[in-house]
NUKOLVEX-150867 format. One line per 5 residues: number of its first residue (from 1); for each residue x, y, z negated of N, C-alpha, C. Coordinates in Angstrom, 3 decimals, decimal comma. Each point is the difference from the previous one (the first is absolute). Example, Ala and Ser with C-alpha at 12.3 -4.5 7.8 and 13.67 -1.06 7.14 Angstrom:
REM residues 2
1 = 13,190 -5,690 -7,800 -0,890 1,190 0,000 0,900 1,200 0,000 | -0,350 1,050 0,720 0,820 1,190 -0,060 -0,770 1,090 -0,730
//
This chain:
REM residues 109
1 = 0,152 17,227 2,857 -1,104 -0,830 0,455 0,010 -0,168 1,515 | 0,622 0,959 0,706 -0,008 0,083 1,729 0,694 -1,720 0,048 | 1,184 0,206 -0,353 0,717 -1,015 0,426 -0,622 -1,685 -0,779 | -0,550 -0,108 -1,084 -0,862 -0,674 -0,289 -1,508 -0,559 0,811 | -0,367 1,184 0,702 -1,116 -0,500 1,131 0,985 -0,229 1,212
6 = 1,379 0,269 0,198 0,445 -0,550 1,235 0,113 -1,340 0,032 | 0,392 -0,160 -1,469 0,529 -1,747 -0,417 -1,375 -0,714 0,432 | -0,569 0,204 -0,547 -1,760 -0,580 -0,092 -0,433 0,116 1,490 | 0,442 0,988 0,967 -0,597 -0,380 1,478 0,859 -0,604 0,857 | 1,017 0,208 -0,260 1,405 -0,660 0,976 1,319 0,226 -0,663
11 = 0,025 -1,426 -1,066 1,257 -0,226 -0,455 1,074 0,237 0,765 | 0,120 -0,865 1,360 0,752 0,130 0,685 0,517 1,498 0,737 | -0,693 1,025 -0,398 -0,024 1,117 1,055 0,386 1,040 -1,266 | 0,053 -0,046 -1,243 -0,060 0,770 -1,060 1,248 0,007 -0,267 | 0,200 1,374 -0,294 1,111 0,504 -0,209 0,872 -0,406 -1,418
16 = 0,325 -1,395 -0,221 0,429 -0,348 -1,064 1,633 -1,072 0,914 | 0,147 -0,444 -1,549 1,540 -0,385 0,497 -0,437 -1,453 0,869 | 1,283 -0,739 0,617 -0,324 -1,170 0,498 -0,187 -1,151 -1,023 | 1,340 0,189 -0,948 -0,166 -0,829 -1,436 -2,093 -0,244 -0,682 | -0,671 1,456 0,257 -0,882 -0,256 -0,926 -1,218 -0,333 1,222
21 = 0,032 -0,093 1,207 -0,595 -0,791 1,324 0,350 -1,446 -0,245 | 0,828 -0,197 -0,275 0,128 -1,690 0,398 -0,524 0,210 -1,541 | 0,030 0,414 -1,380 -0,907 -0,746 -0,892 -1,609 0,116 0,153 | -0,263 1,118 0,331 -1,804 0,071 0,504 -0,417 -0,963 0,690 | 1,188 -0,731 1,385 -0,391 -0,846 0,504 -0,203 -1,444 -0,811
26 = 0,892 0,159 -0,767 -0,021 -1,413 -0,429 -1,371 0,201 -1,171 | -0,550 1,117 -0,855 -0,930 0,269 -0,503 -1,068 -0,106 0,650 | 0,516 0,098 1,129 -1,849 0,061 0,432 -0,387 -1,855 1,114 | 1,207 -0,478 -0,211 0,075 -1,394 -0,055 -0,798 -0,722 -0,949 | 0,692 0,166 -1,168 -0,489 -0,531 -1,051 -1,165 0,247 -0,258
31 = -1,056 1,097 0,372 -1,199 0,250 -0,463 -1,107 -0,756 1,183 | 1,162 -0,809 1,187 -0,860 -0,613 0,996 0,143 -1,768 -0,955 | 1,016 -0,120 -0,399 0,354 -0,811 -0,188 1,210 -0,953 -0,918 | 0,335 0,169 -0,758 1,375 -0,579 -0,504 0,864 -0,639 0,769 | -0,543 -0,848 0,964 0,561 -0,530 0,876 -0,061 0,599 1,190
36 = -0,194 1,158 0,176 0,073 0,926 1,236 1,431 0,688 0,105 | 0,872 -0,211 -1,278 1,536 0,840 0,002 0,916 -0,996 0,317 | 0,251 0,386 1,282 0,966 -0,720 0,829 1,157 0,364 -0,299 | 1,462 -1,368 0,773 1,171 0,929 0,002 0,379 0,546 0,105 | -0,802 0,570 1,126 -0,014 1,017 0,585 0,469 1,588 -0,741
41 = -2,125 -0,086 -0,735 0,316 1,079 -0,632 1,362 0,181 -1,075 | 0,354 -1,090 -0,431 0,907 0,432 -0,613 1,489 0,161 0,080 | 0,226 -0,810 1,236 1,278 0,544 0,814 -0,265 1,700 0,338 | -1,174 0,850 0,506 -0,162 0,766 0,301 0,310 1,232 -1,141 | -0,225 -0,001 -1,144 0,019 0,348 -1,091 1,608 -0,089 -0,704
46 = 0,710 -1,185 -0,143 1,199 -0,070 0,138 0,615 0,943 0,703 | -0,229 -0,211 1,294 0,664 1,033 0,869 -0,335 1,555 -0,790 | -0,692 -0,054 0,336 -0,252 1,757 -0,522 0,321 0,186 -1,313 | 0,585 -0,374 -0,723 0,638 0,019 -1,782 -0,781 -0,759 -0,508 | -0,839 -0,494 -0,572 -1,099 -0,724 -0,743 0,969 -0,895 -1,151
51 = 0,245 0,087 -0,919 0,090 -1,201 -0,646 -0,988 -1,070 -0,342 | 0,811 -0,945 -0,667 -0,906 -1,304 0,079 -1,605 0,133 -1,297 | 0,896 0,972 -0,671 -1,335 0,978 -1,144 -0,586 0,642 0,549 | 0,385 1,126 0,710 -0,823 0,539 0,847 -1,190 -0,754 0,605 | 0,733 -1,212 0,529 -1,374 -0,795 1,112 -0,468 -0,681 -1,022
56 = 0,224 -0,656 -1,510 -0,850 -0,508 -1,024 -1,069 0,432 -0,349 | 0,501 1,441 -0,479 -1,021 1,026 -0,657 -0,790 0,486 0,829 | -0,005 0,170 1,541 -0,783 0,216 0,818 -0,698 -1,183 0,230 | -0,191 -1,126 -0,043 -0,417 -1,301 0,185 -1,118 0,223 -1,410 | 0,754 0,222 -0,992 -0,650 -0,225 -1,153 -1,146 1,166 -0,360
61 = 0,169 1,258 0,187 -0,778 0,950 0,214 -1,030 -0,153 0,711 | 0,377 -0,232 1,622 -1,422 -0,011 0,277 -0,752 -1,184 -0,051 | 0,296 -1,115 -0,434 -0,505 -1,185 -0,220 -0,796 0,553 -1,199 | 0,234 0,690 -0,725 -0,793 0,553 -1,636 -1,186 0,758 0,517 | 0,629 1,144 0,859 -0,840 0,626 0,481 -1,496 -0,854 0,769
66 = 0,366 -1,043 0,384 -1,057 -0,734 1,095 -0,776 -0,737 -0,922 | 0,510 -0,276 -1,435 -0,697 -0,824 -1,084 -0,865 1,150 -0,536 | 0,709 1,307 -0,505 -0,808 0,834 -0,425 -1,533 0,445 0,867 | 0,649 0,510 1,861 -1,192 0,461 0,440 -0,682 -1,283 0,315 | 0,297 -1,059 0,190 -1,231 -1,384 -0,538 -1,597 0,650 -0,916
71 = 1,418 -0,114 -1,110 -0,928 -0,040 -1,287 -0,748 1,125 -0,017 | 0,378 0,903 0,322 -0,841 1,959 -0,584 -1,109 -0,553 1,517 | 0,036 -0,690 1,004 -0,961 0,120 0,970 -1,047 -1,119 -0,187 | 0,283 -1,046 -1,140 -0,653 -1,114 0,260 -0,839 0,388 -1,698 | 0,533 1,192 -0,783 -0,825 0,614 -0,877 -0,874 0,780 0,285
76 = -0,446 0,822 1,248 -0,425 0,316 1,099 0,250 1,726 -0,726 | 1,637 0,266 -0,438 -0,308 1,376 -0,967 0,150 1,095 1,570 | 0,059 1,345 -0,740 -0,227 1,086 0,984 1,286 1,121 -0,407 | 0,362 0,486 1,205 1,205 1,028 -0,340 -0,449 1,381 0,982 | 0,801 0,412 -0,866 -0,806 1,777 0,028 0,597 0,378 1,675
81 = -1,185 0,713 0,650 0,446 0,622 1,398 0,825 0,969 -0,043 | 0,091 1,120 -0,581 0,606 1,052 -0,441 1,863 -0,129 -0,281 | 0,649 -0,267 1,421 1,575 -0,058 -0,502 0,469 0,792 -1,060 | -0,110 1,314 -0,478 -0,221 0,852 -1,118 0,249 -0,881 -1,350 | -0,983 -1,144 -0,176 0,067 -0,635 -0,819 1,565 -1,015 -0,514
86 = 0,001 -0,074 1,326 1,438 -0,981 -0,017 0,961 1,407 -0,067 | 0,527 0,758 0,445 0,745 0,904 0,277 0,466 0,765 -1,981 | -1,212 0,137 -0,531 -0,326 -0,261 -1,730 0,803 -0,964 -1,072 | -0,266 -0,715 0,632 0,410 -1,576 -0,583 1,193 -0,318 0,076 | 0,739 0,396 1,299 1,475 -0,045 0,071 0,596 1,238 -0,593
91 = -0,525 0,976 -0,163 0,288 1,091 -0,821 0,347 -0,084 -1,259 | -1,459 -0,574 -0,682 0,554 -0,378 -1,606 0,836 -0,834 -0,430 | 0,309 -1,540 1,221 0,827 -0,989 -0,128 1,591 0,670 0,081 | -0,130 0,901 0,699 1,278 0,553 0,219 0,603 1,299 -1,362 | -1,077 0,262 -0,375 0,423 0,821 -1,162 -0,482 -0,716 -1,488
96 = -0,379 -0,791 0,054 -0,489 -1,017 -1,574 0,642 -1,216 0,162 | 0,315 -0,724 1,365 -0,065 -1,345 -0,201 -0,881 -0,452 -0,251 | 0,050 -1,994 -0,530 -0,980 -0,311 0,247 -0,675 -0,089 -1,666 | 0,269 0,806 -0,575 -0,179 0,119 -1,942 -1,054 0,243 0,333 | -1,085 -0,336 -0,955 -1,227 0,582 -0,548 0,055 1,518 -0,464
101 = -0,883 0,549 0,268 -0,230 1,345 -0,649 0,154 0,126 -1,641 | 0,513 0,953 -0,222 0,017 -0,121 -1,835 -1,525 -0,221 -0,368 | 0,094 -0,583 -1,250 -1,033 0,085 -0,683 -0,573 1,628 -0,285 | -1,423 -0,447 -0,085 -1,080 0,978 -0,374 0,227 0,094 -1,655 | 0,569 1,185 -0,631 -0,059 -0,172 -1,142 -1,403 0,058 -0,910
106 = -1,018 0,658 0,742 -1,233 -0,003 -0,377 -0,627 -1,252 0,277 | 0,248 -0,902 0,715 -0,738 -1,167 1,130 0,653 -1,370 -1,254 | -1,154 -0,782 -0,320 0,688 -1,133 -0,590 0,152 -1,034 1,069 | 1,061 -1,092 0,873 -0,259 -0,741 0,525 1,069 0,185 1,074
//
């Protein structure tokens, strides 16, 4: 999580590769704008390894992402303060996947 709040305060300064800097940049383009990802960014990204999937799926991700937090904010829903909660959640995703819990053999439904 350290290096996760580094990303979140200074992409640029966080101890991650250059490859995954030039995609944050171009991610956090896209969440200004679709038309905010210049050639730039993506000559920049090139350079640093990026394939042309790489810069898709990053295009396409956070473009989802910007539709999703739209929608969960314009439903006006609420998310838990308690990182704990999230820290949980990636826990079970990581040991269940994303399956449903077995059925309740007592539980109809």
């Amino acid at each position: 999580m350290a290096v996760v709040e580094q990303v979140c305060n200074d992409p640029a300064a966080a101890p991650v590769s250059a490859k995954l800097k030039a995609l944050l940049a171009i991610a956090a383009a896209v969440a200004r704008s679709g038309r905010a990802v210049t050639t730039g960014h993506v000559a920049r990204a090139r350079t640093a390894g990026a394939t042309d999937l790489e810069i898709h799926d990053t295009v396409l991700i956070a473009a989802a992402f910007c539709m999703f937090n739209r929608y969960v904010d314009g439903l006006a829903t609420t998310e838990p303060d308690d990182p704990g909660v999230y820290a949980a959640g990636a826990q079970r995703l990581i040991s269940q996947g994303y399956l449903p819990p077995p059925a309740d053999p007592g539980h109809d439904g």
